[in-house]
Biopython code that builds the backbone (N, CA, C, O; Angstrom):
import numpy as np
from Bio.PDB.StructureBuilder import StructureBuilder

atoms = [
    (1, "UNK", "N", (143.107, 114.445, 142.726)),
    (1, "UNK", "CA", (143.761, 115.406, 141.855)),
    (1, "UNK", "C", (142.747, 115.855, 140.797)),
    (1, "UNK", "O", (141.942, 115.005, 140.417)),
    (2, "UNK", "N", (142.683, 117.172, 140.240)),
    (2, "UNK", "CA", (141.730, 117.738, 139.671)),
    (2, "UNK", "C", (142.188, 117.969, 138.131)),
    (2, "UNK", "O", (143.334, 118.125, 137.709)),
    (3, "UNK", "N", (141.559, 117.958, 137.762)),
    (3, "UNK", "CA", (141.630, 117.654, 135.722)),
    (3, "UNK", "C", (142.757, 118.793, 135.595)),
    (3, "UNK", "O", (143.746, 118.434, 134.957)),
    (4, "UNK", "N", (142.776, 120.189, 136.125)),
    (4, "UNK", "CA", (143.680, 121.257, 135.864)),
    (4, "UNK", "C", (145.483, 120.633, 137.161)),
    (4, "UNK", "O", (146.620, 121.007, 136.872)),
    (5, "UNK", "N", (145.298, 120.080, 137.918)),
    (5, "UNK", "CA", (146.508, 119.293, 138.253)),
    (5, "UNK", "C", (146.869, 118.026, 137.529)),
    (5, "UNK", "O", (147.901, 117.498, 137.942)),
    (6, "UNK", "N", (146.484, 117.650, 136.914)),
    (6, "UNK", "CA", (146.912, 116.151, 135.992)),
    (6, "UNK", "C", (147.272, 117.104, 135.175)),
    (6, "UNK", "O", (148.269, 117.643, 135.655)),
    (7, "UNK", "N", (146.860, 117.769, 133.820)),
    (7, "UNK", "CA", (146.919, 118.422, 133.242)),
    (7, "UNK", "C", (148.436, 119.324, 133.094)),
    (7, "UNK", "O", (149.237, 119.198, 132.167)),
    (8, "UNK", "N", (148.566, 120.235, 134.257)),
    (8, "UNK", "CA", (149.749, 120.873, 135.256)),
    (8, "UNK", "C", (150.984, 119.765, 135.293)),
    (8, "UNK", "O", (152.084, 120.271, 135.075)),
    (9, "UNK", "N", (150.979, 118.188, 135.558)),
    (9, "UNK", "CA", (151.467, 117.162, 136.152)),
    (9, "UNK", "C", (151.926, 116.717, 134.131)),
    (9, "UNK", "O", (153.074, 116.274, 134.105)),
    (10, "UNK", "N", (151.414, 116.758, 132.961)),
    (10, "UNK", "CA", (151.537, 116.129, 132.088)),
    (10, "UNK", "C", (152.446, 117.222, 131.433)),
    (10, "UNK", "O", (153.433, 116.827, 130.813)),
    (11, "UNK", "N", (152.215, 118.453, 131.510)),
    (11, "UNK", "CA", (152.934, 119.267, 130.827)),
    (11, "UNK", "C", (154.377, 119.431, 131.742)),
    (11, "UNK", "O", (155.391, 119.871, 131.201)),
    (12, "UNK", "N", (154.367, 119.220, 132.504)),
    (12, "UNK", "CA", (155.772, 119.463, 133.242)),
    (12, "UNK", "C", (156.557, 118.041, 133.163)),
    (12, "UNK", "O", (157.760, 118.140, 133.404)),
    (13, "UNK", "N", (156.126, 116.856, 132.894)),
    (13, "UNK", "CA", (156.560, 115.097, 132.632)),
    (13, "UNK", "C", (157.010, 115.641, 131.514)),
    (13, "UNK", "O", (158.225, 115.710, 131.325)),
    (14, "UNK", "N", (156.279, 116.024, 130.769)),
    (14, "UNK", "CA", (156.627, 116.224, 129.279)),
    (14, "UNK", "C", (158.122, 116.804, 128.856)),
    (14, "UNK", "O", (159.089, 116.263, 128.318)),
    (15, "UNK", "N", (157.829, 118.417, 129.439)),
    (15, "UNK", "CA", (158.965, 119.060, 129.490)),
    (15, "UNK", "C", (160.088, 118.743, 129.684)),
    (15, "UNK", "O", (160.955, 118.876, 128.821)),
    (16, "UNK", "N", (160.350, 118.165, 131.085)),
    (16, "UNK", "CA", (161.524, 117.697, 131.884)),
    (16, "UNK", "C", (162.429, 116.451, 130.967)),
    (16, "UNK", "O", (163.654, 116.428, 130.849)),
    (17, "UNK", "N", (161.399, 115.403, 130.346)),
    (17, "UNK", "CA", (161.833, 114.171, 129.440)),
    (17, "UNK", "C", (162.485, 115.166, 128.096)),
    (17, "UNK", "O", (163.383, 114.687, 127.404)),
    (18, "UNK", "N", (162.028, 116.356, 127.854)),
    (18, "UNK", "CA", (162.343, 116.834, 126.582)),
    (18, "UNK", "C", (163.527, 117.786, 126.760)),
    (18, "UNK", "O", (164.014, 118.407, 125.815)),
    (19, "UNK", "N", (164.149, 117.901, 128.562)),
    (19, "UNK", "CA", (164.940, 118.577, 128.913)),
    (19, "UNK", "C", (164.935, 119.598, 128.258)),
    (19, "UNK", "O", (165.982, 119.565, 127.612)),
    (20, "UNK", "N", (164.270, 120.704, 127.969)),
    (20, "UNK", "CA", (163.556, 122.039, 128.284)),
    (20, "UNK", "C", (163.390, 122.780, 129.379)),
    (20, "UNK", "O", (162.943, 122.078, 130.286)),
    (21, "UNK", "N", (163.606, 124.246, 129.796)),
    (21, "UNK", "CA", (163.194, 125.046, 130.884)),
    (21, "UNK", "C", (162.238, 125.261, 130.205)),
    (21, "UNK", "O", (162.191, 125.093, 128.986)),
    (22, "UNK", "N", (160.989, 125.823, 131.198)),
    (22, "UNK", "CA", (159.824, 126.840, 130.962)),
    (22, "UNK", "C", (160.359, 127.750, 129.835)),
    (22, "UNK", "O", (160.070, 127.541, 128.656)),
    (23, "UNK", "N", (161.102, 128.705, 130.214)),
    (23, "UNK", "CA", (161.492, 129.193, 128.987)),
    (23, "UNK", "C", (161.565, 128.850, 127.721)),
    (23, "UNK", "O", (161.161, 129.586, 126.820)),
    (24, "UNK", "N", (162.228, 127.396, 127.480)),
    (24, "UNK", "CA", (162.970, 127.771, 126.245)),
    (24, "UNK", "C", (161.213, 126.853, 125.804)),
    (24, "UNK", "O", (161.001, 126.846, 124.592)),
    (25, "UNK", "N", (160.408, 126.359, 126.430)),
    (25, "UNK", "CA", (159.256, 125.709, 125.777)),
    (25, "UNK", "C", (158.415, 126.827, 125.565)),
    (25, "UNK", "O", (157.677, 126.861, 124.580)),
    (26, "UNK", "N", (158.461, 127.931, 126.563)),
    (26, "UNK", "CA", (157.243, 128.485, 126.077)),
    (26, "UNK", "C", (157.636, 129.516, 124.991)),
    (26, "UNK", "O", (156.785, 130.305, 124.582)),
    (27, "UNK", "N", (158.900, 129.533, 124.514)),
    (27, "UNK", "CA", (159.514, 130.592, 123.577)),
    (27, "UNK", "C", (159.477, 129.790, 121.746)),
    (27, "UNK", "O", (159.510, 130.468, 120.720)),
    (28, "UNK", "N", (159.411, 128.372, 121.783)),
    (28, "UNK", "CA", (159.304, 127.658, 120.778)),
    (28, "UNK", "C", (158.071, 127.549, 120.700)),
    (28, "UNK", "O", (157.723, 127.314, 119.543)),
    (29, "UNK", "N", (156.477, 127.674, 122.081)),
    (29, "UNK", "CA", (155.581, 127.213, 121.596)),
    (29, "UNK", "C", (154.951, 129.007, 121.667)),
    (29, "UNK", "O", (153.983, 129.250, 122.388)),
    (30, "UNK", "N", (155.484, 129.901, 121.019)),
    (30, "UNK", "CA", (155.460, 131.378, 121.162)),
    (30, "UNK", "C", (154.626, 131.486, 122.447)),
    (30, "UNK", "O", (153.574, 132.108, 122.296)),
    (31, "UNK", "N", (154.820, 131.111, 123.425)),
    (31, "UNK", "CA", (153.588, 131.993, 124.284)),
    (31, "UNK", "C", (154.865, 132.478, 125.444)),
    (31, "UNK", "O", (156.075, 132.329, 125.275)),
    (32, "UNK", "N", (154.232, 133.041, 126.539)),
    (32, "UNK", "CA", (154.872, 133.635, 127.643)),
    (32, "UNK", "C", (155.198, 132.397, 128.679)),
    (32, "UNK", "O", (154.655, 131.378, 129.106)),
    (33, "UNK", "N", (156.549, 133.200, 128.826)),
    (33, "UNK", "CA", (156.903, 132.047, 130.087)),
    (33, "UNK", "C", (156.008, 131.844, 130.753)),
    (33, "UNK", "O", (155.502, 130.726, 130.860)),
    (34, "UNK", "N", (155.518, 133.093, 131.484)),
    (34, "UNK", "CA", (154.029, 133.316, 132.620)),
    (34, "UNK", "C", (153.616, 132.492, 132.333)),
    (34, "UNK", "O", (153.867, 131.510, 133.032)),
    (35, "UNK", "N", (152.502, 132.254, 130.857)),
    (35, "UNK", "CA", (151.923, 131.512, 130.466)),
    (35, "UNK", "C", (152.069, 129.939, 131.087)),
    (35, "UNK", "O", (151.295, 129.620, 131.989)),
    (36, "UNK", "N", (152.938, 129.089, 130.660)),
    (36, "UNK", "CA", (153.965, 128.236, 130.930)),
    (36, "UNK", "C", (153.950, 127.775, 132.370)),
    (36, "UNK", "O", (153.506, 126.705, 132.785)),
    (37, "UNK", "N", (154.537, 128.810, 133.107)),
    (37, "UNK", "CA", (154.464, 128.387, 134.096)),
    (37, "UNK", "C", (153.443, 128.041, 134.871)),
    (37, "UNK", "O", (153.687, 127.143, 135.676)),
    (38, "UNK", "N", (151.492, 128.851, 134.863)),
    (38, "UNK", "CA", (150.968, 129.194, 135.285)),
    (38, "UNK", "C", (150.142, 127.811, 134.811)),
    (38, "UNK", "O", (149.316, 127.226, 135.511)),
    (39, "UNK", "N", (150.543, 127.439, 133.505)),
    (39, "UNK", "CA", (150.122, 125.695, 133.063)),
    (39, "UNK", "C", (150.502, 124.873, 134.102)),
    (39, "UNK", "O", (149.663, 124.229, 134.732)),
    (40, "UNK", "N", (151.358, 124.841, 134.280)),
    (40, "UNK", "CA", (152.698, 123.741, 135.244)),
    (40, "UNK", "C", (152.067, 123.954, 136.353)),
    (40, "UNK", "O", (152.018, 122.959, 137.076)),
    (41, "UNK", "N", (151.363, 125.262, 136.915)),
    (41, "UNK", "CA", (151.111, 125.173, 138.237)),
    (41, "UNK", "C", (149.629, 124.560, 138.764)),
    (41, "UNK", "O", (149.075, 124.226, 139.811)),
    (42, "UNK", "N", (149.382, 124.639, 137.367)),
    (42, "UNK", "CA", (147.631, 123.976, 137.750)),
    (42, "UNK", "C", (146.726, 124.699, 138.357)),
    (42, "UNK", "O", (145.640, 124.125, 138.439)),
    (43, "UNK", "N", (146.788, 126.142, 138.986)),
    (43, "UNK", "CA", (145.883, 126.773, 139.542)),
    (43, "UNK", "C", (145.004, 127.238, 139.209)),
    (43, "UNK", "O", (144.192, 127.566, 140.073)),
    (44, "UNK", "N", (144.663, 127.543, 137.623)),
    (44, "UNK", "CA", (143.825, 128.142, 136.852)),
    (44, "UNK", "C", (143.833, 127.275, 135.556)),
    (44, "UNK", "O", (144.803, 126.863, 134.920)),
    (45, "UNK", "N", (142.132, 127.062, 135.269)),
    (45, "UNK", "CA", (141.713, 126.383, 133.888)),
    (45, "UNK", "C", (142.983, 127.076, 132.496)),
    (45, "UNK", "O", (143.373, 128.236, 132.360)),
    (46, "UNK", "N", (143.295, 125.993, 131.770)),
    (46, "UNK", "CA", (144.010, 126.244, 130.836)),
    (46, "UNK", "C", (143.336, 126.542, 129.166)),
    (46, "UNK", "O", (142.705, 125.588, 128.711)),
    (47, "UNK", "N", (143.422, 127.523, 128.462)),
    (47, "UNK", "CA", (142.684, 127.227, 127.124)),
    (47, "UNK", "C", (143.562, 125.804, 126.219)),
    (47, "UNK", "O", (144.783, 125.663, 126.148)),
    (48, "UNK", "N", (142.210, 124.648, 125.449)),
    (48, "UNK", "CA", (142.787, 123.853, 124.745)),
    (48, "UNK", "C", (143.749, 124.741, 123.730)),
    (48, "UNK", "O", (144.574, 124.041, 123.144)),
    (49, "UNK", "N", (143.782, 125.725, 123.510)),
    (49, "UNK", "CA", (144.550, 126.151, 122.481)),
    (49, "UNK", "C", (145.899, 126.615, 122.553)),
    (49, "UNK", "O", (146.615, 127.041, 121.647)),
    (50, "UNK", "N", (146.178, 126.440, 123.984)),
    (50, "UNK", "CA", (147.583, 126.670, 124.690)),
    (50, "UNK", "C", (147.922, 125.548, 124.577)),
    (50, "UNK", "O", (148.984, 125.249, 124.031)),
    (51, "UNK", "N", (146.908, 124.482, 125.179)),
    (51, "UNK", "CA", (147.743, 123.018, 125.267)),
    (51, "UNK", "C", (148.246, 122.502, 123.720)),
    (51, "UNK", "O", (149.260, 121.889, 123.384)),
    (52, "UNK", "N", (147.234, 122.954, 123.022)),
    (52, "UNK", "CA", (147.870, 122.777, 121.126)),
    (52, "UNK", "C", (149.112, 123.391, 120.936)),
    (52, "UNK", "O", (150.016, 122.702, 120.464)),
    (53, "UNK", "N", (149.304, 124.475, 121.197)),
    (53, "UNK", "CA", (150.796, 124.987, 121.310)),
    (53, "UNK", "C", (152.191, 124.664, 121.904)),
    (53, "UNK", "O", (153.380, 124.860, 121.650)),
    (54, "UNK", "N", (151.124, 123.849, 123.164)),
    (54, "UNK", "CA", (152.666, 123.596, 123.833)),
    (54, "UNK", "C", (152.858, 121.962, 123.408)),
    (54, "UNK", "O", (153.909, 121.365, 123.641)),
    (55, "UNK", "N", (151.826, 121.401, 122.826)),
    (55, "UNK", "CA", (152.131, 120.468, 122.127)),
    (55, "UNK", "C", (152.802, 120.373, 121.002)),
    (55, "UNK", "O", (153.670, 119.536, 120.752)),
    (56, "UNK", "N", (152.293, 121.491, 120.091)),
    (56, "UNK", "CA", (153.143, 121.345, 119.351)),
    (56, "UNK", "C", (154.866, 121.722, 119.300)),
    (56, "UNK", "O", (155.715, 121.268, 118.531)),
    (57, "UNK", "N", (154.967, 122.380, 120.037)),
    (57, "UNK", "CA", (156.483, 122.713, 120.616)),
    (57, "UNK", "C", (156.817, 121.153, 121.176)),
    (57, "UNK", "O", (157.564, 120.497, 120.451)),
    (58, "UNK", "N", (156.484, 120.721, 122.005)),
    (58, "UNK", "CA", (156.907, 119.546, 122.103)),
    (58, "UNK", "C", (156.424, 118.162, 121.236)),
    (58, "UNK", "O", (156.184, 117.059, 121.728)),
    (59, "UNK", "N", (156.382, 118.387, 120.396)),
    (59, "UNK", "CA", (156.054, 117.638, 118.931)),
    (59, "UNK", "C", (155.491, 116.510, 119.550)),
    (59, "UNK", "O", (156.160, 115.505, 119.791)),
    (60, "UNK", "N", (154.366, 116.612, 119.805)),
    (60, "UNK", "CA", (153.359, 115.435, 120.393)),
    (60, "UNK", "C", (152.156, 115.877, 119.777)),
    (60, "UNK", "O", (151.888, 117.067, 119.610)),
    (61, "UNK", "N", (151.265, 114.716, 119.361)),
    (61, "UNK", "CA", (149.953, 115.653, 119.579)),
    (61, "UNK", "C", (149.328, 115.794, 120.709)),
    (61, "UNK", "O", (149.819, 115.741, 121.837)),
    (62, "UNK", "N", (147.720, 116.061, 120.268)),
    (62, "UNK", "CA", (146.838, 116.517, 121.334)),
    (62, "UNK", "C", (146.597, 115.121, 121.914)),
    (62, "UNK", "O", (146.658, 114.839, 123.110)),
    (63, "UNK", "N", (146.314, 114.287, 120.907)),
    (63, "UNK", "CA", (145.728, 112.568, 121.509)),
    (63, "UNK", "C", (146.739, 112.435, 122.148)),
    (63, "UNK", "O", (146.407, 112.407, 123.333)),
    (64, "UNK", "N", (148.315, 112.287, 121.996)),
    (64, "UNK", "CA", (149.287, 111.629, 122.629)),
    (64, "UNK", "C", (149.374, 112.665, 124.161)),
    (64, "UNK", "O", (149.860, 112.143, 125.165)),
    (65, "UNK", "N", (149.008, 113.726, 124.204)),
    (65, "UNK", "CA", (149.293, 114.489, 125.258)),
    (65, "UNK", "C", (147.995, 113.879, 126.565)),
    (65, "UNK", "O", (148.273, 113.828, 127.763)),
    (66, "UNK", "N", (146.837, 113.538, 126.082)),
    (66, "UNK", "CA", (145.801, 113.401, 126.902)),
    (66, "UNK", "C", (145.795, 111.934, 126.879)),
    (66, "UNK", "O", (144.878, 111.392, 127.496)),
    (67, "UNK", "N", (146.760, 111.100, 126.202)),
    (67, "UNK", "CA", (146.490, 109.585, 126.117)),
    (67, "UNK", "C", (146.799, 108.718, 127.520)),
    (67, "UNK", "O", (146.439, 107.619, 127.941)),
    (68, "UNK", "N", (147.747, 109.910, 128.072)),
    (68, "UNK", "CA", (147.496, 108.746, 129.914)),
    (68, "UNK", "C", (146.090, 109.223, 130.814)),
    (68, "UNK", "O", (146.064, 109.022, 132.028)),
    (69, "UNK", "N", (145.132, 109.757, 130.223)),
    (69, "UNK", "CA", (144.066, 110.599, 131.272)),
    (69, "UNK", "C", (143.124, 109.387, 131.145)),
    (69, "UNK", "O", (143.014, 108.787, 130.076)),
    (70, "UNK", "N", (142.525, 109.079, 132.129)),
    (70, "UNK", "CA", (141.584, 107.743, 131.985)),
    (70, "UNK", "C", (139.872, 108.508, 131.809)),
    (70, "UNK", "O", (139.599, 109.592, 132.324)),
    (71, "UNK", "N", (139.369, 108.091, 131.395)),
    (71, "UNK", "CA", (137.953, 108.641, 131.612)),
    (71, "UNK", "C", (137.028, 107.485, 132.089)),
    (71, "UNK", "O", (137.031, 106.256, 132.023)),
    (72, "UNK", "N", (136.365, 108.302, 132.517)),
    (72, "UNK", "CA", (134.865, 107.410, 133.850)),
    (72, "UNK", "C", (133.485, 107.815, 133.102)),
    (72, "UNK", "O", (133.078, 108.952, 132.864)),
    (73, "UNK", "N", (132.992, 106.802, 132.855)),
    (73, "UNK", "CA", (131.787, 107.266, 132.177)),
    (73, "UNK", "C", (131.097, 106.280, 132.944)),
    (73, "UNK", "O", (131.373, 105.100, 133.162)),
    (74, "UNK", "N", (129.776, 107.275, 133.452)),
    (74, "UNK", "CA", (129.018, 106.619, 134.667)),
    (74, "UNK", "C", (127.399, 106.537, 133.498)),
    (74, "UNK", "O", (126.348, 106.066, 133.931)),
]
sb = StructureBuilder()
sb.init_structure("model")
sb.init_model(0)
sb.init_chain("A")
sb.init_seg("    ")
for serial, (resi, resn, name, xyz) in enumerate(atoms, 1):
    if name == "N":
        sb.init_residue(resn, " ", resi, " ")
    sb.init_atom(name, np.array(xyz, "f"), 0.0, 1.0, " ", f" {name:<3s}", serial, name[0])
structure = sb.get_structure()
C-alpha cells in the first residue's frame, strides 16, 4: 500500500468513527466534497494543507492523524 492509500485509508477510519458523510466533513473543513472524496480515494498526492483542514474539522491534529504511520529508516 502506497503512502497516498494509507493516507486515503486514515481519512476515511477517521470520518466513519466521527459518523460524518464526505459532505458534511468537507463542508466543516471548507473545502469541496470533490476535494474529500478524491482524498478518500487515494489516487492522487494530497496537499499537507488539506490534510490540516480536514484535521481540523475532525478535531485531531496533524501528529494524531499520522500517529498510526510507521516509518523505516534504512
Amino acid at each position: 500500500m502506497n503512502i497516498n492509500e494509507q493516507i486515503a485509508n486514515r481519512i476515511f477510519q477517521l470520518r466513519k468513527e466521527k459518523s460524518l458523510t464526505a459532505e458534511k466533513l468537507a463542508w466543516t473543513a471548507d473545502l469541496s466534497k470533490s476535494c474529500v472524496s478524491y482524498a478518500e480515494k487515494g489516487q492522487k498526492d494530497i496537499k499537507i494543507s488539506t490534510i490540516n483542514s480536514i484535521c481540523n474539522a475532525l478535531d485531531i491534529t496533524l501528529s494524531e492523524f499520522f500517529s498510526i504511520f510507521k516509518t523505516k529508516i534504512e
